[in-house]
N, C-alpha and C positions, 0 to 999 in steps of 0.2 A: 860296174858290171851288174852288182846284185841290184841295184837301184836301177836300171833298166831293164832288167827280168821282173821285178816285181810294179812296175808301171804299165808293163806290156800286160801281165797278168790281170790289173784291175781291169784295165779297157776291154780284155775280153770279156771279163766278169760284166763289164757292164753291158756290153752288147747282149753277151748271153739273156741279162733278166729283161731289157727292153723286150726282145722275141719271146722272150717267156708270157712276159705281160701281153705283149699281143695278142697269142694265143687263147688266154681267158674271155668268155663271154662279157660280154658288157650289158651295164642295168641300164635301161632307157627310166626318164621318169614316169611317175603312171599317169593314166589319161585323164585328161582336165575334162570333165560334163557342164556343160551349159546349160541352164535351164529354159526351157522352154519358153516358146512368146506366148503371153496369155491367151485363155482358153477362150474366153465372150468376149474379147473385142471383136464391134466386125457388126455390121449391117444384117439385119436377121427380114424375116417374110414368113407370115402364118394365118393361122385361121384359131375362130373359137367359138363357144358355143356354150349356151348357159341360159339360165332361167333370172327373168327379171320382176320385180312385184314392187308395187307403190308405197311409198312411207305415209303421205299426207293421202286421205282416202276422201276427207271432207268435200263437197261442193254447196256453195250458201247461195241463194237469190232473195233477195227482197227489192217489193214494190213499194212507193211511196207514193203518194194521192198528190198529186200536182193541179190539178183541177175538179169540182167537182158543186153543183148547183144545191145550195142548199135548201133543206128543208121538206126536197122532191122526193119522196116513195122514201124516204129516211135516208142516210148516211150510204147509200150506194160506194161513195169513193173509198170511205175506210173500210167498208165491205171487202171490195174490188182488190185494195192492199192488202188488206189482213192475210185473203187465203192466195194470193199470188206469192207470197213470202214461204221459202221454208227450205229444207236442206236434206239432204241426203249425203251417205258414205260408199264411195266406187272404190274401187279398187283394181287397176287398171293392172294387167300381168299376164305373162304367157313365154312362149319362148325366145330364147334371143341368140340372132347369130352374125358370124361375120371375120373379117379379117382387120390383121394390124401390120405392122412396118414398123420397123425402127432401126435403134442402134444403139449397141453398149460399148462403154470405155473399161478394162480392169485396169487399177491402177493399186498400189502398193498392197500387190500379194494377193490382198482380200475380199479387197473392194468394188462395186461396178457401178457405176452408172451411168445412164441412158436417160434418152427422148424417144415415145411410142405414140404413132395415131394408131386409131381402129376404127374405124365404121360397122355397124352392126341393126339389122331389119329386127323389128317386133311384131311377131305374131301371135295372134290372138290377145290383144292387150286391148281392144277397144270395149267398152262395159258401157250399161246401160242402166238405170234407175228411175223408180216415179215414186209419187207421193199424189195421194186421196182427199182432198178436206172437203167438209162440209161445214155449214154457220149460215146465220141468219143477218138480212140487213136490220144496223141498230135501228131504233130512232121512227119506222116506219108504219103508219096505219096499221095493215095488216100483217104480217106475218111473210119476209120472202126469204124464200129458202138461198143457200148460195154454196154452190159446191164447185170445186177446181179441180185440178189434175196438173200437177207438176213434172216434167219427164226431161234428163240432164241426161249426157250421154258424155262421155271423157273417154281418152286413147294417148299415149305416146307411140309413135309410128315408127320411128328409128330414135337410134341415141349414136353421137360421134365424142369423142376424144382427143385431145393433144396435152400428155402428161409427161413429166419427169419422172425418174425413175433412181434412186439409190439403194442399194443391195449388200449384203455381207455375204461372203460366201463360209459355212459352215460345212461344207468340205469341197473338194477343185470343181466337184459337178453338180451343186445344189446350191442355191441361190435363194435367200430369204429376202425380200424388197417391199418398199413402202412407195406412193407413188402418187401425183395428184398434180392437178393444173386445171384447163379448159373442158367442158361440155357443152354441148349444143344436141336439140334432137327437135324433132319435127311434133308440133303435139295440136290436139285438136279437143274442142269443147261446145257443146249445145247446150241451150235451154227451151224449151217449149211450155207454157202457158194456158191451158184450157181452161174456160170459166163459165156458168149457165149460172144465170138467174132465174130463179121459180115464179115467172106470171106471165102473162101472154104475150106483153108487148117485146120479147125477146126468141124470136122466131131461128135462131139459132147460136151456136156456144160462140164466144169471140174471148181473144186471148191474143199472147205476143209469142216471138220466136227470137234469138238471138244465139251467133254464134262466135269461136274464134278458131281459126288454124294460120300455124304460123312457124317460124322455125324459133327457139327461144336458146338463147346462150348463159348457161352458168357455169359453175364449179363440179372438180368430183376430187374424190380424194378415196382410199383404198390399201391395199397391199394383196402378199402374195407369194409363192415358191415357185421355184423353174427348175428344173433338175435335166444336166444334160445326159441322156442317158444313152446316146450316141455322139460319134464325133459328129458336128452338124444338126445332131438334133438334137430339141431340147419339150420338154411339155411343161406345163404351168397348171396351177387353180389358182382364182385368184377373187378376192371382193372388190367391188367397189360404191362406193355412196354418192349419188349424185343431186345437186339442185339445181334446176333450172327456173328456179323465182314463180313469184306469183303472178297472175291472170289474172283481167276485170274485163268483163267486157257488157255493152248495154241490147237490151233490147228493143225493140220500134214498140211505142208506146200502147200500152192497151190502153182501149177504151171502148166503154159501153153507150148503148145508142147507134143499133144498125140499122140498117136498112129500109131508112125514112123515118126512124124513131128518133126521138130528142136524142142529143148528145149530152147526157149526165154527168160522165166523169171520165175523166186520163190520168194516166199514171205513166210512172216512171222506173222499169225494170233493172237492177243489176245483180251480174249474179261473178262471185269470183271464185277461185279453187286454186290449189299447190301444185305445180310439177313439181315431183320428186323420189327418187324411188333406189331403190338395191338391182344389182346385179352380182349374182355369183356364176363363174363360168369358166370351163377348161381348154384350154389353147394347147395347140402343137406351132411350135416355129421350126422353119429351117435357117440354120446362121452359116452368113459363106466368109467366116474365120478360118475354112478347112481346117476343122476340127483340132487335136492338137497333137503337132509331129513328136517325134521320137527325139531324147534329148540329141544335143549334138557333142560329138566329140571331138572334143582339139588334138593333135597333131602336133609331134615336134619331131 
């Protein structure tokens, strides 16, 4: 009998603390955060704008005396060469603008890198120089005087791009990156030639002319910061060093002996120069990453 009063007892006791326990609040676990998808991945579209100036300033011409009648009114041809030879320093610069495209990858945490074109016009960059000489022909009877005028004129008209791009990020919205590939730009070059000789039978100056335009493909190499300072947006300064090789090009030969006068002497003009030059400039892009959501929270 006491040993089924005291079995009855437990089972109620046990019931009772099950309802008890029900009773008490229950701990859910706490909520798991997800970290967000990174912030520059993602196709971006922008504009920039910056000031460009030339590294190699030099432009060189010289003539060579390819033919010339000896012994006639003195050395005419080495004349002719001498003061058609000579050089000047342009320095091609002004403003530069335009737009770029591209696309960044983040990957472990910190890192981004991309591929960027840009096209960009140059204005005010075409420059112009001359040079003055005077001399005498060797070798001649009397005394002839021989004076030139040299006049080069040099421009890059646009500059384009297609670069890589690797970056560290030194905090989620600033972006430190180095960056280099392909260049191409449209670039243009003259020389002009004016020559008088001092005695009658030269009834007016004769000289040559020679030009190049062209589109020319090198290197550029650079870096830069980008700082996203909205979701979506981002701004940049950035340098770059560009070369686009060197120019030769010839000119139609001078020669003296116009206009029913003896032909004395020809010559042989070339004149070469550097494309090459700096670009520092500030960009704004928009990147359609949509910007960067709010972490997400799991659920149990």
């Amino acid at each position: 009998m006491i040993r089924r009063i005291l079995m009855a007892s437990a089972g109620a006791f046990a019931l009772t603390g099950a309802a008890f326990a029900a009773d008490l609040p229950s701990r859910a676990p706490p909520p798991v955060f997800l970290p967000p998808p990174p912030l520059w991945t993602g196709f971006y579209l922008g504009i920039n704008a910056g000031y460009e100036w030339s590294a190699s300033t030099g432009i060189n011409t010289a003539t060579a005396n390819v033919f010339s009648l000896p012994a006639l009114n003195g050395n005419i041809g080495g004349a002719v060469a001498t003061l058609a030879t000579g050089n000047h320093s342009l320095n091609p610069n002004g403003f530069i603008g335009g737009g770029q495209i591209g696309y960044n990858y983040q990957f472990a945490n910190s890192w981004v890198a991309g591929l960027e074109a840009d096209f960009d016009g140059i204005a005010g960059a075409h420059r112009v120089g001359s040079v003055g000489q005077t001399g005498f022909v060797p070798g001649a009877a009397v005394p002839i005087a021989d004076s030139s005028i040299i006049t080069w004129r040099k421009s890059v008209n646009y500059l384009g791009t297609v670069r890589g791009r690797i970056g560290y990020l030194v905090t989620p919205t600033l972006l430190i990156y180095g960056t280099g590939g392909l260049a191409y730009g449209g670039v243009n070059a003259s020389t002009g030639v004016v020559e008088q000789l001092g005695f009658g039978d030269t009834p007016s100056p004769f000289g040559t002319f020679g030009s190049i335009s062209s589109t020319r493909v090198g290197w550029t190499a650079g870096g830069g910061a980008e700082w996203m300072f909205l979701p979506n947006w981002s701004a940049k300064v950035e340098y770059l060093y560009y070369d686009l090789g060197n120019a030769t090009y010839r000119s139609a030969l001078p020669q003296f002996g116009n206009l029913g006068t003896l032909l004395e002497t020809i010559g042989v003009t070339r004149t070469s120069t550097h494309f090459n030059g700096n670009v520092v400039r500030v960009g704004l892009n928009y990147h359609f990453s949509w910007g960067a959501p709010a972490p997400v929270v799991a659920k149990y």
